[in-house]
N, C-alpha and C positions, 0 to 999 in steps of 0.2 A: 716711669714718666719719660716722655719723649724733648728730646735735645730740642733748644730751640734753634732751628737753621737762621745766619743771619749774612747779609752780605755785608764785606766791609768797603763802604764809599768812602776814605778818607782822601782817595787821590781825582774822585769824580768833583766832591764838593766846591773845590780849591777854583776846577775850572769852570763852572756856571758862568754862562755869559762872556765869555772870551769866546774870541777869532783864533781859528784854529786852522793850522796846514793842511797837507795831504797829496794826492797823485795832481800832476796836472798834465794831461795831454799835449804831447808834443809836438804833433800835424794837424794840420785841417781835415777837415773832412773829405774822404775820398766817394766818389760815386761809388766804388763797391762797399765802403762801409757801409752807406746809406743800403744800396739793396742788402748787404748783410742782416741789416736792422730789422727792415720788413718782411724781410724771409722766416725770420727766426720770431718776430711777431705775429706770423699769420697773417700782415695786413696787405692784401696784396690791391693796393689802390695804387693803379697805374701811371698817378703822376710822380709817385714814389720811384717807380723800379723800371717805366719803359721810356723811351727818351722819346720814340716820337709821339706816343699818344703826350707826354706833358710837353711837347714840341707845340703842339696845337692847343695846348690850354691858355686859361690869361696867364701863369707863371713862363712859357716862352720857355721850358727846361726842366730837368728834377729839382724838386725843390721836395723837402726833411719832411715829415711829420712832424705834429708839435713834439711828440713824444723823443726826437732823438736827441733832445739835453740833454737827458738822465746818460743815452749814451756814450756822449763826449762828456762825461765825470767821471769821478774816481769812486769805487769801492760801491757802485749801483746806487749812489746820490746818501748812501745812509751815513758818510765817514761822520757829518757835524754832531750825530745821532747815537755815535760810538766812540764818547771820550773817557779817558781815565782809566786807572787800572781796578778791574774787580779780578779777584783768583778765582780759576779754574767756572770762568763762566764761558757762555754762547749769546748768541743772539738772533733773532727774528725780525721779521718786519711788523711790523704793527699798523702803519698807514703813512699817507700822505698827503698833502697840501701844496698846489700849484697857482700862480698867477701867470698867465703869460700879459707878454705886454706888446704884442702885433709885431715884432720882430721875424721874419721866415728866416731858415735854415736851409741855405743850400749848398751844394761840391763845391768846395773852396774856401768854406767859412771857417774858423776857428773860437773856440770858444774857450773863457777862462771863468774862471769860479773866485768867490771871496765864501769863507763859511764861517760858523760861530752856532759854538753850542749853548743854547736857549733855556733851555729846564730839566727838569725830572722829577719824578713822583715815585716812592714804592707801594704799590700793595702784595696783598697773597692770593694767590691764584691756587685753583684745582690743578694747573700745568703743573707747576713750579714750586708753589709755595713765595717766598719773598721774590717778585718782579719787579723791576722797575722799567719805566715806560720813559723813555727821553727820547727828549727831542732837540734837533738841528737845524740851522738854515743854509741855505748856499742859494748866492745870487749867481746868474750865468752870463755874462757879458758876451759878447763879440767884439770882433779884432775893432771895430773902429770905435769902441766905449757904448755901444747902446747896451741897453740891458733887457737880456731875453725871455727871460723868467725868473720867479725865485718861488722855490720850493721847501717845504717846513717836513722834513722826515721824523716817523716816531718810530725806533728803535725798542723792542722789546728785548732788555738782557735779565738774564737767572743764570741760577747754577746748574751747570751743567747734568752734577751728580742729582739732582734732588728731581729733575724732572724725567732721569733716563728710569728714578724708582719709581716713579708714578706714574707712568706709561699709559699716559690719559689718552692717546688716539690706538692703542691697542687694544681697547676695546670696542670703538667706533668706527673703524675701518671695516673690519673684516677682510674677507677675501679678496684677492686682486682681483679686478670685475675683468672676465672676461668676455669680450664682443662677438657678438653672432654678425656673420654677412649682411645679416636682414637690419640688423641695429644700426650698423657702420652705414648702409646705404639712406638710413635716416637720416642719420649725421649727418651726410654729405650733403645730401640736399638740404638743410638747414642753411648750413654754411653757403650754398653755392647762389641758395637763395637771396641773402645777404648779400651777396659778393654783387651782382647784381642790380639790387636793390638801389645803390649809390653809386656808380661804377664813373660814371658820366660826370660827376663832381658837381651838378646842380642843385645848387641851395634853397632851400624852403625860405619865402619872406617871411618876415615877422609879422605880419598880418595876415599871413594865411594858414600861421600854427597858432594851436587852439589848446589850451588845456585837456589833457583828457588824451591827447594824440598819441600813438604808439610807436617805438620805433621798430624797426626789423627786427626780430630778431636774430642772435651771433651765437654762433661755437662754435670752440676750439677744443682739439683732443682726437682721439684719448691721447692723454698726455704720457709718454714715455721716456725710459731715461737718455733717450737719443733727443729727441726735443727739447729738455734740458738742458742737456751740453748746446743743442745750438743755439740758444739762450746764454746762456754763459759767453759762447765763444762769441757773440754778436756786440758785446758790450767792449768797447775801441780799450780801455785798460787793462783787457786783457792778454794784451798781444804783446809778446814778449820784446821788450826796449818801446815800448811806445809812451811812456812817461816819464817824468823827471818827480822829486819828492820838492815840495816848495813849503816854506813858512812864509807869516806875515812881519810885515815890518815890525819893529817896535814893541813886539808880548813878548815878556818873558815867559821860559819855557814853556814855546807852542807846541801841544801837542798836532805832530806831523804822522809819524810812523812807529809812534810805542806802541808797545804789545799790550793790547785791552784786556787779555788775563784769559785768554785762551786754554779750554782747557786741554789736557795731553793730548796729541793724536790730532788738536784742531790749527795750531800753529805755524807759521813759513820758519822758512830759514834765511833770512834777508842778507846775511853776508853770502851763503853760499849762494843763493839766487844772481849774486853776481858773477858767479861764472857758470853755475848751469839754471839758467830762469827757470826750470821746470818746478826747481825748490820752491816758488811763489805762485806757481801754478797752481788756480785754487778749483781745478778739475781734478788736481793730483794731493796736495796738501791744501791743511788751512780751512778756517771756520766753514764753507762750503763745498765741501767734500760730500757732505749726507744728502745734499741733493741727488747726485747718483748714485750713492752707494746703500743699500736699505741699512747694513749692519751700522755705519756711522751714523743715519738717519736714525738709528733707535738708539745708537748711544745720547741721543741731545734729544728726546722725549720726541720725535716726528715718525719713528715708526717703521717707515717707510720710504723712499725716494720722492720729493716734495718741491714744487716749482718755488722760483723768485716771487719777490714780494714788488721788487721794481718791475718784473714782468706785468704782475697785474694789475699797476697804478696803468703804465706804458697804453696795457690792452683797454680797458678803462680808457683812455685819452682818445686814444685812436677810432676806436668806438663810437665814440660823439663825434668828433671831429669829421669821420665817413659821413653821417648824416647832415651836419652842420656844410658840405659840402668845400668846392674853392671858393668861395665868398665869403664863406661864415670861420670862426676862430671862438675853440674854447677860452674863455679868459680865466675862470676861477675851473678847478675842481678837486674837491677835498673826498678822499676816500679811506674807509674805519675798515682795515683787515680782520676777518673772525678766524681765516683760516685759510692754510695753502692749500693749491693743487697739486694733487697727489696724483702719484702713476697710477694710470689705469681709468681715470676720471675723464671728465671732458666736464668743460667748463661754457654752461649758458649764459646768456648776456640778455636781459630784458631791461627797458627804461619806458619814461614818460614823461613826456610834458607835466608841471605839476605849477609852474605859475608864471606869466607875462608881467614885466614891468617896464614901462617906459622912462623912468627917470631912474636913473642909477648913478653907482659910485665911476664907472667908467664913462660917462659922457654918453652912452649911447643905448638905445634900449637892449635888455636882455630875456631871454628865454631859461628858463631852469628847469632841470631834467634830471630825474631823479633815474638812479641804474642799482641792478640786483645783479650780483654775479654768483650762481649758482653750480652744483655736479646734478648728476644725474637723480642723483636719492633728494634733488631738495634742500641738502645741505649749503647755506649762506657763506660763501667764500670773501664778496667783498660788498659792504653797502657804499656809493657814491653819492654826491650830489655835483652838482654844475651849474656854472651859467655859460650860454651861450651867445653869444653874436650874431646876429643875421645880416642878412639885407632887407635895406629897407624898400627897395625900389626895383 
């Protein structure tokens, strides 16, 4: 008879629903961060990264994507989503949930965060066996108190051992795919197509998208473990002395910077990262190591070398936002991860129009568009939903 695997939450439970610490970024935002961001996203919409094309636009300058909150937070937006100690576990991303509130982002701005961990649920999975699925909030202010967004991350954690024995995507992978000239110059043209497609920043009115309407479509890849790291390296917390650790007022012990119960081999060393930061480097140690590494990636049930989960909420955002044009502003979109981007993939991006509503919860009408992000074989990496903004005039 087989052992029952069980995790112990007796230091999760305590915190439910408490405001919780974590990184806060110490400078504003630099125009090279900003193009760091889009670079290492693929989005190369030129009021992002060229000054004179967004010199000429209505922004008068660079001005962020929606998506570079996530950038200016700590720990790729998941910390509220990763509280308490479990032993000798990992964690995934599992989705996330965005509001923007028409706030832009641009060189010079700073942003600070409030978070607070929200729920959890476990079941059993074919991954893992006992998972739990929690989730976080963190709101994002800017330096003069408006508030920029808040986003609701869900955190997949298990144990480490139980998912490296069940090696559930080593049967589903297969071989690293490799690309013929003839494929890659598909690719490209896909993508270039795209590129293209919205280049100019002009918005569709709301009256002239229709149910049923397509967007372009995007891809990105094949994904490498070079492309990874510049993902990694694009996220502003990772740059070594660029954050201070911060609590809330008034909670007793908040968690800030305990150890979530990393298992061996996944951990920093946070005293010694005080005098050599590479210790906290989590290209070198610590829970995201198995993004580059295959051998770490198959010790935590992935297999293989496997992209961020903030990359694809980010890609996702920016995505709509292309189409949505300078005019228009994502305000909601909630997105359900099935699965990461592994090396060797390339990652499709299809959406639709799916319904018009003129009286909404924002004051203004919206467009909702629904997005499939897919590899090459078909396999469903993230399902989306959205509402959009237009103009109206």
């Amino acid at each position: 008879m087989n052992e029952m695997v069980t995790m112990d939450l007796s230091d999760v439970d305590k915190r439910v629903g408490t405001e919780i610490g974590g990184g806060q970024i110490r400078e504003p935002l630099t125009s090279s961060d900003l193009r760091r961001w889009v670079m290492a996203m693929d989005y190369p919409n030129p009021v992002h990264w060229d000054p004179r094309f967004a010199a000429h636009s209505q922004f008068g300058g660079l001005v962020a994507p929606q998506s570079i909150a996530v950038c200016m937070d700590y720990g790729h937006g998941c910390a509220p989503a990763c509280v308490g100690y479990i032993k000798d576990s990992h964690l995934i991303f599992g989705g996330e949930e965005w509001w923007y509130y028409g706030a832009r982002i641009r060189p010079g701005d700073h942003l600070t965060q409030k978070r607070r961990f929200h729920d959890y649920k476990v079941t059993d999975t074919k991954f893992a066996g006992p998972t739990m699925f929690s989730r976080g909030d963190t709101l994002h202010y800017k330096q003069d108190g408006s508030l920029v967004a808040k986003a609701r991350s869900t955190a997949i954690r298990y144990l480490k051992e139980e998912a490296e024995k069940r090696g559930m995507y080593d049967s589903m992978l297969g071989e690293l795919k490799r690309w013929s000239d003839a494929e890659l110059e598909q690719v490209d043209a896909v993508r270039h197509n795209w590129l293209m497609a919205y280049r100019e920043g002009v918005s569709p009115r709301w009256e002239d998208v229709s149910v049923g309407d397509k967007l372009v479509r995007r891809v990105i890849g094949p994904h490498t473990k070079a492309t990874f790291a510049t993902e990694y390296r694009a996220f502003m917390f990772n740059i070594w002395g660029s954050m201070d650790w911060v609590a809330p007022a008034g909670v007793d012990d908040p968690w800030v910077n305990q150890d979530p119960g990393w298992a061996d081999g996944f951990g920093f060393d946070e005293e010694g990262a005080l005098i050599d930061p590479r210790k906290r480097d989590g290209l070198y140690l610590g829970p995201s190591r198995g993004h580059v590494d295959d051998q770490k990636a198959g010790e935590v049930g992935m297999s293989r070398a496997y992209g961020y989960g903030a990359t694809m909420q980010a890609w996702a955002t920016d995505y709509i936002a292309y189409w949505a044009g300078n005019d228009g502003m994502v305000r909601w979109i909630k997105s359900d991860f099935r699965g990461p981007a592994f090396e060797g993939d390339v990652t499709y991006f299809d959406a639709e129009v799916v319904e018009k509503r003129d009286v909404t919860e924002w004051g203004a009408p919206l467009v909702r568009v629904q997005l499939t992000l897919s590899n090459q074989d078909g396999m469903v990496l993230v399902k989306s939903v959205a509402d959009v903004e237009l103009p109206l005039v």
